[in-house]
One Martini backbone bead per residue (centre of mass of N, CA, C, O) as a GRO file, in nm:
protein
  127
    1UNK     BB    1  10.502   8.311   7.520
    2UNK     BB    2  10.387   8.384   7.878
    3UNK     BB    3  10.119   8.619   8.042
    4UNK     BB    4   9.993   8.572   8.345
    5UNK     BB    5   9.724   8.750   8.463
    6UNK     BB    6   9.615   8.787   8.835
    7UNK     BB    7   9.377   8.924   9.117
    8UNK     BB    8   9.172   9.079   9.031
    9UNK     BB    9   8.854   9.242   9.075
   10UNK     BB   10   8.616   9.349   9.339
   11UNK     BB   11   8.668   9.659   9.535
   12UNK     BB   12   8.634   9.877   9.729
   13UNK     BB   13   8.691  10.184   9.838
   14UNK     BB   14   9.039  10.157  10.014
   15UNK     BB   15   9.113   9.911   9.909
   16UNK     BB   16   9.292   9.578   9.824
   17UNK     BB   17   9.542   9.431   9.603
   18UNK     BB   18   9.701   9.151   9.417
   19UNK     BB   19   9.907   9.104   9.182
   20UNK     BB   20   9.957   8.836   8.936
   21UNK     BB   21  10.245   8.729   8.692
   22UNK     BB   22  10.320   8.489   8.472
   23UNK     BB   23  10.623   8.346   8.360
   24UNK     BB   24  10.719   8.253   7.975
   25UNK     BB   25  10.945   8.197   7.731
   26UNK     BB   26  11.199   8.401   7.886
   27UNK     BB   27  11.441   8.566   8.021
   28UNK     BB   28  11.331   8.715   8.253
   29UNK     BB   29  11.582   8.901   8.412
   30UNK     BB   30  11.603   9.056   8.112
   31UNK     BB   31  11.315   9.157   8.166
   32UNK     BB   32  11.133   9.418   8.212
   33UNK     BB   33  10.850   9.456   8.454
   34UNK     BB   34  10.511   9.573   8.399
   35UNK     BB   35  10.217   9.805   8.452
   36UNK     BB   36   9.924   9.826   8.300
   37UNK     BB   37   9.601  10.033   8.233
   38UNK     BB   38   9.249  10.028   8.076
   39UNK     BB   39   9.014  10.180   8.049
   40UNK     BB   40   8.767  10.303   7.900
   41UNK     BB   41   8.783  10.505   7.656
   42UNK     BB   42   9.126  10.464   7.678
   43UNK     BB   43   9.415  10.456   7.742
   44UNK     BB   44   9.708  10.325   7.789
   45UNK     BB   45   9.889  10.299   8.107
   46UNK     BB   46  10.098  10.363   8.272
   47UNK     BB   47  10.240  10.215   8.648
   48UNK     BB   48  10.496  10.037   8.628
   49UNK     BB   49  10.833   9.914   8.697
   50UNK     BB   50  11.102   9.634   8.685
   51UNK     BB   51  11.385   9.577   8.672
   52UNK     BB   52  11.516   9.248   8.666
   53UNK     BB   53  11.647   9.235   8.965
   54UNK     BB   54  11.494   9.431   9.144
   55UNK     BB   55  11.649   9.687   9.229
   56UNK     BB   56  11.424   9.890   9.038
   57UNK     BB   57  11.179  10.153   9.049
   58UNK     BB   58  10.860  10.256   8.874
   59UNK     BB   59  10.619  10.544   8.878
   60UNK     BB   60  10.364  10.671   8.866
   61UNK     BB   61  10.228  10.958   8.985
   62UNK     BB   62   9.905  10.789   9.021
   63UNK     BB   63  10.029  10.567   9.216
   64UNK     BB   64  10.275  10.701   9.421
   65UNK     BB   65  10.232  10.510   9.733
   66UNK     BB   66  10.016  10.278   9.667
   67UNK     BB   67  10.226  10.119   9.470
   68UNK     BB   68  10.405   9.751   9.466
   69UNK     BB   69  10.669   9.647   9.318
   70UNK     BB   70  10.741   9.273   9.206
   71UNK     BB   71  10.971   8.986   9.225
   72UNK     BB   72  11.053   8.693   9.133
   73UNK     BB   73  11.261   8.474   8.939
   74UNK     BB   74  11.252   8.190   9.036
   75UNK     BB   75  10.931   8.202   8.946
   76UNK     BB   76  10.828   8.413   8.702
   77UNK     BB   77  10.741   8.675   8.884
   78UNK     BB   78  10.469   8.957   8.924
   79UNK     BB   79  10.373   9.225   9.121
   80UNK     BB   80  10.119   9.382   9.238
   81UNK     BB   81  10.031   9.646   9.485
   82UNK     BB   82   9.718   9.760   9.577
   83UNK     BB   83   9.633  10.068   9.708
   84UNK     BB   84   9.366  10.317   9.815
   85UNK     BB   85   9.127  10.257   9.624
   86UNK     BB   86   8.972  10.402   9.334
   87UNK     BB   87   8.796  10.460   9.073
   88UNK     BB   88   9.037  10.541   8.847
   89UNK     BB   89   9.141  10.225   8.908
   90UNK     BB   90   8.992  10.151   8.686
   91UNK     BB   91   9.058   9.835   8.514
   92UNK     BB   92   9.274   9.679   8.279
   93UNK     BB   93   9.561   9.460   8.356
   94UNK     BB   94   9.877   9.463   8.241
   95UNK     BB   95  10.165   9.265   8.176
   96UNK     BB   96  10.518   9.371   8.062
   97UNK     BB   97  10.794   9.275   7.853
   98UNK     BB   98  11.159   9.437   7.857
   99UNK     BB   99  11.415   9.471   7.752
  100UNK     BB  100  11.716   9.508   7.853
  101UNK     BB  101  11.945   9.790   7.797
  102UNK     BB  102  12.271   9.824   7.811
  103UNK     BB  103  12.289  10.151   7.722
  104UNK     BB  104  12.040  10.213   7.939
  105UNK     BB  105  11.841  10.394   8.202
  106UNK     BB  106  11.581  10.406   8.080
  107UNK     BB  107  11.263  10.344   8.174
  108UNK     BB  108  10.981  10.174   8.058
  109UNK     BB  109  10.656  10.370   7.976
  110UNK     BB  110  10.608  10.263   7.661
  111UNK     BB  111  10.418  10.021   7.520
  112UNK     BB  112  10.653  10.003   7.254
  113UNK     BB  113  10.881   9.884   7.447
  114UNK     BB  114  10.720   9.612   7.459
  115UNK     BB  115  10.681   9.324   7.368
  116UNK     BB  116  10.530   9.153   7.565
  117UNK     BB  117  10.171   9.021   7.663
  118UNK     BB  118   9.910   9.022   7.834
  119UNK     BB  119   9.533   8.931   7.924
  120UNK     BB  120   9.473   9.032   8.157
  121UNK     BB  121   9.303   9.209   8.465
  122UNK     BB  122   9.019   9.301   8.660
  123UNK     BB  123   8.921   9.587   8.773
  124UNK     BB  124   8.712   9.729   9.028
  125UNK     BB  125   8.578  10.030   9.217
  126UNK     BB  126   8.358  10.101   9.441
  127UNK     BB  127   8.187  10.284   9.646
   0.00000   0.00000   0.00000
């Protein structure tokens, strides 16, 4: 299993990024696919997660409206589109893949319940 993210980078405030993830070694489909980010001295912190089928998605509440998560499964790649960035959003940004529960309806938004971890990509946001 492999998760690859980048588009990572230095980008002032206000400014807008794209991140991408590639997905390899797991059945990508039945897979949620989430974005964490991880400040210095803090905890990770979910940021968005989408279906497998990409029909549905959640975002926190500090990110909800600026950040715009997405799939394409024919490629086994997620995007996160990040507008509006301020310093808050410096960070390790990491890709994570949640098997879909079928009996369950409820996004998964804590880090031990994605399986799959990718090895994060750095956003910095300068004033």
């Amino acid at each position: 299993v492999q998760l690859q993210a980048s588009g990572g980078g230095l980008v002032q405030a206000g400014g807008s990024l794209r991140l991408s993830c590639a997905a390899s070694g797991f059945i990508f489909g039945s897979y949620y696919m989430g974005w964490f980010r991880q400040a210095p001295g803090k905890e990770r912190e979910f940021v968005a997660t989408i279906f497998g089928n990409g029909g549905s998605t959640y975002y926190s509440d500090s990110v909800q409206g600026r950040f715009a998560i997405s799939r394409d499964n024919a490629k086994s790649a997620v995007y996160l589109q990040i507008n509006s960035l301020n310093a808050e959003d410096t960070g390790v940004y990491y890709c994570a893949a949640a098997p879909v529960r079928s009996m369950s309806t409820v996004f998964p938004t804590r880090p031990n319940e994605y399986k799959h971890w990718g090895q994060g990509t750095q956003v910095t946001v300068s004033a």
